[in-house]
C-alpha positions in Angstrom: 26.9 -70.6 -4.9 23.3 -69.9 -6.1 21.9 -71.8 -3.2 24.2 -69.9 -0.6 23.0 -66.6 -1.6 19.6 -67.4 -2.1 17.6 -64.9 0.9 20.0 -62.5 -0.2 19.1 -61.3 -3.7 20.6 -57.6 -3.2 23.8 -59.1 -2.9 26.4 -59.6 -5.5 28.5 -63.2 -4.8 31.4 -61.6 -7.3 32.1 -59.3 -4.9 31.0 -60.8 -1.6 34.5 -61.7 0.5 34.0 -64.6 3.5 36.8 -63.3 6.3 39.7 -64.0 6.1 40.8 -64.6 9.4 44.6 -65.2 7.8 44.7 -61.7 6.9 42.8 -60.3 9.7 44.5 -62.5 12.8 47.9 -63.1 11.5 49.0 -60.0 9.2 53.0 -60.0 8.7 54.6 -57.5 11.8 56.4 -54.5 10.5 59.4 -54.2 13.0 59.9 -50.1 12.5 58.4 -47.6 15.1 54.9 -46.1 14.7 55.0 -43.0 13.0 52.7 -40.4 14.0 51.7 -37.2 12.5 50.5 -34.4 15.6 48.5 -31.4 14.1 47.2 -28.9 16.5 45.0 -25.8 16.0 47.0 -22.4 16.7 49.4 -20.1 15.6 49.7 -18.0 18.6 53.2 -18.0 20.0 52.6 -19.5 23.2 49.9 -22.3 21.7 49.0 -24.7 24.2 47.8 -26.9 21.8 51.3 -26.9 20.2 52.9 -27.6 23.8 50.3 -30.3 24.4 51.4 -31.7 21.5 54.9 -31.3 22.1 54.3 -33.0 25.5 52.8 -35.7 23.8 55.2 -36.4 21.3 57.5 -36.7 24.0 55.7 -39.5 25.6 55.1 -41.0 22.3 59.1 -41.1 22.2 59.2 -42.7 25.6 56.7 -45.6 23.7 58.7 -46.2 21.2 57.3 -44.1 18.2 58.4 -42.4 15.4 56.8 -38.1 15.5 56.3 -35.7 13.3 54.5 -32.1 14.5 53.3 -30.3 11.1 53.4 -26.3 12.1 49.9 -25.2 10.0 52.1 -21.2 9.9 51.9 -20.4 6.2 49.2 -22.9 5.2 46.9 -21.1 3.2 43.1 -21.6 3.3 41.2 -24.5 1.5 41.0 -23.7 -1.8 42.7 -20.6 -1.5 45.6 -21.9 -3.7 47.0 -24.8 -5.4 47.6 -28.4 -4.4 51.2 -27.8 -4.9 51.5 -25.2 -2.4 54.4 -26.0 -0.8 52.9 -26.3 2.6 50.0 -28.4 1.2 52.3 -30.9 -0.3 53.9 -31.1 3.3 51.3 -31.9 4.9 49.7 -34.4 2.3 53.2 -36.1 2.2 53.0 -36.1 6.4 49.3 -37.6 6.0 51.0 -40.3 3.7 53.7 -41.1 6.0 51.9 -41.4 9.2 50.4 -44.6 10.9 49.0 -43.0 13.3 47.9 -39.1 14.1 47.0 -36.8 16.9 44.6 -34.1 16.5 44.9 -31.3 19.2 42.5 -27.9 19.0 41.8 -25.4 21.2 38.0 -25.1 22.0 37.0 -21.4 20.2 33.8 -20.6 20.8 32.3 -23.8 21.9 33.8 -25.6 18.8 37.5 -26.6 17.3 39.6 -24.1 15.9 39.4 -23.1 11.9 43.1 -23.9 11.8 42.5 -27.4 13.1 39.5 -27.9 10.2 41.8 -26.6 7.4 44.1 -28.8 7.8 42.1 -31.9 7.5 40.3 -29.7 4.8 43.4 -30.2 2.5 43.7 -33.5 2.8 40.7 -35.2 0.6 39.5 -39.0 0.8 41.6 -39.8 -1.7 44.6 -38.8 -3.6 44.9 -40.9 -6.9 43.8 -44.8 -5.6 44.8 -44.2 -1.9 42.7 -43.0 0.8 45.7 -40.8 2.9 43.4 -41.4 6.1 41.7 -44.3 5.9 42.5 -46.9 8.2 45.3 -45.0 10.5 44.3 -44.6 13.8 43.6 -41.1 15.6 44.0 -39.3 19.6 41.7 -36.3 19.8 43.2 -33.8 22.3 42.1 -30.0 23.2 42.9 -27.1 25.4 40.6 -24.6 27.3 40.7 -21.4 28.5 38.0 -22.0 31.2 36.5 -24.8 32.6 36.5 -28.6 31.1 34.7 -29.0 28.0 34.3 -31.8 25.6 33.1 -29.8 22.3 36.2 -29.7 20.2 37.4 -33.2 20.9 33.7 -34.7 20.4 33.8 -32.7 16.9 37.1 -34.1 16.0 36.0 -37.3 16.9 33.4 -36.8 13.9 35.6 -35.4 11.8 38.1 -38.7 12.6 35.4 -41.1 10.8 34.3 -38.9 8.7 38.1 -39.2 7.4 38.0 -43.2 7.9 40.0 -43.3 10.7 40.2 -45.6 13.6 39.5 -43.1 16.3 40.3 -44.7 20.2 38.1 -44.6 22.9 40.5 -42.4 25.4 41.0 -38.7 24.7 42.3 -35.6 26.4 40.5 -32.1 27.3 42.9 -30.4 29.4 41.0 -27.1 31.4 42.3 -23.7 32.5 45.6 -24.8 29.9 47.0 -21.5 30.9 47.7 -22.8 34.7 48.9 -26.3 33.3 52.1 -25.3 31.9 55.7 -23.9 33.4 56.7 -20.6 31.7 59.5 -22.6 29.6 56.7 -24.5 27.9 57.0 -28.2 30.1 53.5 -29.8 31.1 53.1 -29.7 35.2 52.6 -33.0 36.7 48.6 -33.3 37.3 45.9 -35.6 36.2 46.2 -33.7 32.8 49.1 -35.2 32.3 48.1 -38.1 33.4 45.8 -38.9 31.3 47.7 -37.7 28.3 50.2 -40.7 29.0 46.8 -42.7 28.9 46.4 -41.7 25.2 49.2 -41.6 23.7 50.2 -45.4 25.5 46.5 -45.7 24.0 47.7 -44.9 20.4 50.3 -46.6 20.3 48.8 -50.5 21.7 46.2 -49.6 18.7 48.7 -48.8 16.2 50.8 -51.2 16.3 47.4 -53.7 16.5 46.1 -52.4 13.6 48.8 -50.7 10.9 49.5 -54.2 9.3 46.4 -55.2 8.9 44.9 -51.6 8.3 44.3 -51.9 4.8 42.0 -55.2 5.3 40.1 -53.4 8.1 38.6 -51.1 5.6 38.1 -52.8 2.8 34.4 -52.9 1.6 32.0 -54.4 -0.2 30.2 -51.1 -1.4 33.8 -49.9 -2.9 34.6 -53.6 -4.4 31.1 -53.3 -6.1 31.6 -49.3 -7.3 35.3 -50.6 -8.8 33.8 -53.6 -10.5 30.9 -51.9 -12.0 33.5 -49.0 -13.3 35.9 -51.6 -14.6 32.7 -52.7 -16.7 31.9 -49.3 -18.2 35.3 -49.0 -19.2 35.5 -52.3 -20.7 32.2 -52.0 -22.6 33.2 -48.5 -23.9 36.5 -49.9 -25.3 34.3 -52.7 -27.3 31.9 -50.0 -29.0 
């Protein structure tokens, strides 16, 4: 082993992992439907990132998947109360529960909405020894009020690794939303919609590619060498 790690004396062997391609190319297939968590970024009554959503979850449906739209009404601000808060715990028990996720915001003043940020803001890297994000893979959506902009989504998009998430390539940024939907709420057929099919058939080819073998996807070396070097500590403290 000496000899194989010999030009790389930074490394630790203990904790370096060959690939395992077992793991990687041939996980076991769960056999239920995707479950994915929407989240959009208004409270107004008519929220168009809410019917966006609700459009989506509807062709999400259509694909087989399992959906859940959390309503962020009531949620209080980060840090504003406790992590019991009832609403909290829903939506940290949603974050658990989903596979997948959909983050839709309207674009406010060249950026995504506050609501949109506090709800990711309540959900921290990690509760316990799970990571509720990490690994699940995320659509970034958002709504205008003028022409086509790509602030809010490219923000999320951040946001989506910053939170460990496998973010796809495709996304949505629907212009004008006000003209794009009938008075009872339904999406009009255009290349809006369109191209929300593309990301939600998008989520779901992902999902299902990456949900069993998620937890291998992200496991690291940096976080095998923190865990092993903690385990030590403890270890060495107990023997004093």
């Amino acid at each position: 082993m000496a000899e194989r790690f010999s030009d790389t004396p930074n490394l630790d062997p203990e904790q370096f992992r060959d690939i395992d391609r077992e793991r990687l190319l041939s996980p076991v297939p769960g056999d239920h439907a995707p479950r994915i968590l929407l989240l959009h970024g208004s409270l107004r009554e008519r929220s168009y990132s809410r019917l966006l959503n609700e459009e989506a979850a509807r062709i999400l449906k259509l694909f087989g998947a399992e959906t859940r739209i959390f309503d962020p009404s009531g949620l209080p601000l980060p840090d504003d109360a406790d992590a019991d808060h009832p609403k909290v715990v829903e939506l940290r028990d949603l974050m658990m529960w989903s596979e997948g996720q959909v983050w839709c915001s309207p674009e406010r003043h060249g950026s995504m909405t506050g609501i949109i940020k506090a709800q990711i803001d309540w959900v921290p890297l990690a509760l316990g020894a799970i990571r509720p994000t990490q690994g699940k893979t995320l659509a970034v959506m958002q709504v205008s009020g003028g022409s086509q902009s790509f602030n809010a989504v490219n923000q999320l998009r951040v946001l989506g690794r910053w939170m460990r998430m496998i973010t796809i390539p495709n996304q949505s940024s629907v212009a004008r939303a006000f003209m794009e939907f009938e008075d009872d709420g339904r999406m009009k057929p255009s290349s809006y919609y369109d191209r929300v099919v593309d990301v939600m058939e998008e989520l779901v080819k992902f999902t299902l590619l990456t949900r069993d073998r998620a937890d291998y996807l992200v496991e690291r070396y940096s976080e095998r060498r923190e865990s092993a070097e903690a385990l030590s500590k403890r270890v060495n403290q107990r023997s004093i």
